[in-house]
C-alpha positions, 0 to 999 in steps of 0.5 A, a space after each residue: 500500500 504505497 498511496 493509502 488513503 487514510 481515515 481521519 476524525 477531526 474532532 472538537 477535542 481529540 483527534 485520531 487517525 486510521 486504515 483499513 485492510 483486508 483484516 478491517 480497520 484500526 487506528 493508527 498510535 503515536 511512538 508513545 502507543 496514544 490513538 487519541 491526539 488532544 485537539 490542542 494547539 499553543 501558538 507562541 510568538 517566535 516559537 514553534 506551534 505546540 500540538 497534542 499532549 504536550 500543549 494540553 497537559 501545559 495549558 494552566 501555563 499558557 492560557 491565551 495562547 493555547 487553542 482548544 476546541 477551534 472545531 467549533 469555529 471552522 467556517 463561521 463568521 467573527 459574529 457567530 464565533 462571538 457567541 459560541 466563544 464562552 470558555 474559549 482559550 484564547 482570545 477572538 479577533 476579526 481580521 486583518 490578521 496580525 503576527 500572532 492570529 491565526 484562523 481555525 483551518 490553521 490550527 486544525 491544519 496543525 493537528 491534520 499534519 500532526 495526524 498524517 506524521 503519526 500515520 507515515 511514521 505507523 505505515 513507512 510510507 508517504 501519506 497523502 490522501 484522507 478521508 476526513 469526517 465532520 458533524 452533519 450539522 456542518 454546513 458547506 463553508 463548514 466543510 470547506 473549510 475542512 478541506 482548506 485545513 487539509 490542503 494546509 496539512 498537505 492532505 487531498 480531501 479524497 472524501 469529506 464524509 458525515 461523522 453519523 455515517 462514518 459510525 455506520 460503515 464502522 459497524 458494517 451496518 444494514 448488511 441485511 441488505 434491506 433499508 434501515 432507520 439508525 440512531 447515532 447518538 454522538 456525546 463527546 467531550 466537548 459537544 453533542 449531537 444525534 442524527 436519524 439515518 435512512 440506510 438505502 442498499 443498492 444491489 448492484 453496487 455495494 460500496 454505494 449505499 445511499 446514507 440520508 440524514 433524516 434529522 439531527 439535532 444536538 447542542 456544541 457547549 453540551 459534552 463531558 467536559 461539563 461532567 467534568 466541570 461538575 465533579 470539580 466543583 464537587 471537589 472544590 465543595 468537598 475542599 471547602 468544608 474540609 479546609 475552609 474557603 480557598 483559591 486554588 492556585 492554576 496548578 491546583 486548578 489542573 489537578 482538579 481537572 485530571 482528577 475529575 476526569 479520572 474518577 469520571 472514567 473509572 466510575 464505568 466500571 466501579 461503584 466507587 472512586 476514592 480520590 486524593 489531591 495534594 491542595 498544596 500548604 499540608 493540605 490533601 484532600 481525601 474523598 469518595 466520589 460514588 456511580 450514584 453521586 456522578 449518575 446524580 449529577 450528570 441526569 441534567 445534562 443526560 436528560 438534555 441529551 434526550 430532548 434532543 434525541 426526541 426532538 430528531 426523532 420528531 423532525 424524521 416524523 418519529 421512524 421506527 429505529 432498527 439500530 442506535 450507534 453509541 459515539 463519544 467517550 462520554 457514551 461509556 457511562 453506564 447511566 448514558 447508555 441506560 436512559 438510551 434504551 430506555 428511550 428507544 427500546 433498543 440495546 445501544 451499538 457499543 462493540 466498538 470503542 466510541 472514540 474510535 468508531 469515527 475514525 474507523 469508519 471514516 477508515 472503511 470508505 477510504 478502503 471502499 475508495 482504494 477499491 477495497 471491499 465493502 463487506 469487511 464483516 464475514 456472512 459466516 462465522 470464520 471461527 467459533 466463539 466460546 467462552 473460558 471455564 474453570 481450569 483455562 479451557 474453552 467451552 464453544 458455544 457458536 461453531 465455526 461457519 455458522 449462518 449469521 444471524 445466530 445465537 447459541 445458549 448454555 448453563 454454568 455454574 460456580 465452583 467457588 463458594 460464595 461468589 459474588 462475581 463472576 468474569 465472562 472472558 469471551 475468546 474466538 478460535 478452534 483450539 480447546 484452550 484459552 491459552 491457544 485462542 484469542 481474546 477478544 473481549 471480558 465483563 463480570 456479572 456483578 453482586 451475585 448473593 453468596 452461594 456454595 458451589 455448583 448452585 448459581 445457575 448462570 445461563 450465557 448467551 451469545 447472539 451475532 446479529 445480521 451486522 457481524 455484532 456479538 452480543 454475549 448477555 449472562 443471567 444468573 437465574 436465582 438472583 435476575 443479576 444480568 451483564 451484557 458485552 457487545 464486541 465485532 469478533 471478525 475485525 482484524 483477522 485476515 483471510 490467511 490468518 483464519 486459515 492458519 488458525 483452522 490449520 493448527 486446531 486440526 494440527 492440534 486436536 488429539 492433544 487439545 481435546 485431551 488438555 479440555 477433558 482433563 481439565 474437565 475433569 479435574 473441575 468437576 471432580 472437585 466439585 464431587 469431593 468438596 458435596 461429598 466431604 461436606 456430606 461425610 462430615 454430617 453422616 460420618 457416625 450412621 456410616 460403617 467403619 468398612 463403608 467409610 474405609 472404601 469412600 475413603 480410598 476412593 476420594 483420595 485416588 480422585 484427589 490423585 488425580 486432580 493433583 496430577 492434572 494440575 501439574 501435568 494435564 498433558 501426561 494424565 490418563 484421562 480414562 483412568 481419571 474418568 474411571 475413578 470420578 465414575 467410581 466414587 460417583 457410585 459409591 457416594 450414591 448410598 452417603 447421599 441417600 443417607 444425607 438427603 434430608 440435609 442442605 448443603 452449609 453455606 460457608 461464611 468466608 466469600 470467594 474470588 469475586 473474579 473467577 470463572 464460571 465452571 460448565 453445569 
């Protein structure tokens, strides 16, 4: 690929560049590994231009001449940036432009070149051509103005494409081959916006499917920087009680902002995050902030995102949606993408990350533009998907070459007592082990009531929609506890890459299926010794000493046994372990008759709230 045509999203804060190959898209890092590029410029006389996270991290230091969020200036007139300015670092001019002044396709023109170095520098060729994405709300001096910060960058705007529709083709959407009504519901950090999509196949030209905007609506001063904004005046409220009134100095400021903005991100996946500043003069402030706190604050905002989604929906005279495309970091948040659904009825598209989908579809047309196929998804299944169980094998639940659309359910359970949370470690491949296949994605099923184990009843699902999308939901059927995880299973294998896996499998299958049944085993069989020991030491006096005696023995040559595979699966006769788990089982029947009127104790101290799940 001598002339590739890159995929680029121009956004409002962070910017991020990508290509796409036969394997699908991905995003191209920096020599430090960052796909994201802070939108970010310092411009100081007789120095050179600043761009990225060297200008943001130093802002506090240089705040007039740094540049942020000029992405909301491109192609407006000096009166219209005037009223979209408030909170704008730096300060608005009208023209005749002086020494220090700069216009906005400038400074987007900086971080374009800062992209297309980071892409030269991933793919060692020369980049000159690009894909470049905008909000549809862009209006034509909008646009041009984007493709004037290009020329600038020394790029060739192959295509200028609408942010809504890039999000689409990421995902490969209306593979069906029938019209669609998608929902892009765009909350980035510094702007919102929602388009209603009428997707239009053509059957005879594929890459040609007609994207129609039907509405979009959204706000530009409504992002996750005011959740941001909003934890740190929690924090300076939190300083206040603990410290009395203080002004806090430009560093102290900054360091609420990170704060702020991490504790945001970790509340994702935690209930809770406990913070701690250094506020200068022996100070350190030390708190919690909770999910429900930030949930609290951030409904006003969240709701605002929802009247502007009703009001879209309203303009396309209110479609029947098939689809909602979540876009925008601040999309990750699990109360987001709660009231999205309650909304739209509909289980929002979260497979891909949301920062990146832009860019990578914008990454899909220049594939489409080079003359690259559409259908990056597979009809098929290339490779089966299962999940890990107990001991590190790999329990398949949709099977290679499977039609898509296609689901699959299975029961698990436990094998520690008193879980409280159990990992779905989703995996793709043909071999029998976690360690020869590969992971393509991880959740956990959280506050699960303590049981022992073996009663939890996890039942896991695994749905492939018509689009490529893997949805795995768990439900643990005694306490209702669900999860759900979303993930594109095909995105960056090739051809070539999928045979050479099929090839090991066959290559490796005695052996494999031997490590799986092994393992098997040795789970299931612990399992059997933790009932029956419990059941023994209950009935252990009504028993005969020469019945007793044989238990005995038989639990310990099963106990060998577990112990050998745990040290060498690979050189275990599986058939004698087999042999001697049927053989207690059959001896045991007489203790559990004997027992049978007794529950199983439930032990007081709690599990590993990570482990796997064991098969049922």
């Amino acid at each position: 690929m001598s002339d590739p045509i890159v995929g680029i999203d121009l956004g409002t804060t962070h910017s991020l560049v990508a290509i796409c190959t036969e394997a699908g898209p991905r995003v191209l890092a920096d020599a430090e590994g960052r796909a994201l590029l802070p939108s970010v410029v310092r411009m100081v006389a007789g120095a050179a231009p600043v761009v990225g996270h060297a200008a943001r991290d130093h802002a506090v230091e240089f705040p007039l001449e740094t540049i942020a969020s000029s992405k909301r200036f491109m192609g407006r007139s000096h009166a219209e940036s005037l009223a979209i300015a408030e909170g704008f670092g730096g300060q608005l001019v009208e023209g005749p432009r002086g020494i220090r002044t700069v216009t906005p396709q400038e400074v987007a023109a900086l971080v374009l070149a800062q992209l297309k170095a980071t892409a030269e520098a991933a793919l060692g060729h020369p980049v000159r051509r690009a894909v470049i994405t905008v909000p549809a709300y862009f209006d034509d001096a909008q646009r041009q103005a984007t493709r004037d910060a290009a020329r600038l960058a020394g790029l060739l705007a192959e295509r200028i494409v609408n942010e809504p529709t890039a999000a689409a083709l990421a995902y490969g959407l209306n593979r069906a081959r029938k019209p669609e009504t998608v929902a892009v519901y765009d909350f980035g950090g510094g702007t919102f916006d929602v388009s209603i999509l009428r997707i239009e196949p053509d059957e005879v030209h594929a890459a040609s499917d007609l994207f129609q905007v039907l509405a979009t609506n959204g706000d530009t001063r409504l992002g996750g920087d005011d959740i941001d904004r909003m934890v740190m005046e929690w924090l300076l409220a939190q300083a206040a009680a603990a410290f009395g009134p203080l002004t806090p100095s430009p560093g102290v400021l900054q360091a609420l902002r990170t704060f702020a903005e991490r504790a945001k991100i970790a509340l994702s996946d935690r209930d809770a995050a406990p913070i701690e500043i250094d506020l200068g003069s022996g100070r350190t402030l030390r708190c919690t902030l909770t999910r429900a706190a930030l949930e609290a604050m951030a409904a006003p905002l969240i709701e605002r995102t929802l009247a502007k989604f009703r009001a879209a929906l309203a303009d396309a005279s209110n479609p029947t949606l098939d689809r909602v495309v979540m876009v925008g970091g601040s999309t990750r948040m699990p109360a987001v993408r709660a009231a999205v659904a309650a909304l739209t009825g509909l289980a929002p598209y979260t497979a891909l990350d949301p920062d990146q989908v832009v860019a990578l579809g914008a990454a899909v047309q220049a594939h489409i533009l080079m003359g690259g196929r559409r259908d990056l998804l597979l009809d098929v299944i290339p490779l089966s998907l299962g999940m890990e169980t107990r001991g590190g094998a790999v329990a398949k639940l949709i099977m290679k070459n499977a039609s898509i659309p296609t689901r699959a359910t299975e029961t698990f359970t436990t094998a520690v007592d008193n879980q409280t949370g159990i990992v779905i470690h989703v995996l793709q491949g043909e071999r029998e082990m976690v360690a020869d296949c590969r992971s393509i994605g991880r959740f956990e099923l959280k506050g699960l009531p303590p049981m022992p184990a073996g009663i939890p009843q996890l039942q896991v699902e695994f749905a492939v929609d018509a689009n490529g999308v893997l949805t795995v939901s768990a439900a643990e059927r005694r306490s209702g506890k669900r999860a759900s995880l979303q993930v594109v299973p095909t995105h960056g294998l090739t051809t070539a890459e999928v045979d050479r896996l099929e090839q090991e499998a066959f290559a490796h299958a005695r052996e494999d299926m031997h490590l799986h049944r092994v393992v098997d085993l040795a789970v299931n069989a612990r399992l059997d010794l933790k009932w029956i020991g419990e059941a023994l030491e209950r009935t252990r006096a009504a028993l005969e000493a020469g019945y007793l005696e044989q238990l005995d023995a038989s639990m310990m040559r099963l106990k060998g046994f577990c112990e050998a595979a745990e040290r060498n699966p690979a050189a275990t006769d599986a058939d004698a372990f087999h042999k001697a788990k049927e053989a207690l089982d059959q001896l045991s029947m007489r203790l559990h008759e004997t027992s049978i009127a007794s529950s199983l104790k439930s032990m007081s101290t709690p599990g590993g709230a990570g482990d796997a799940p064991t098969t049922g």
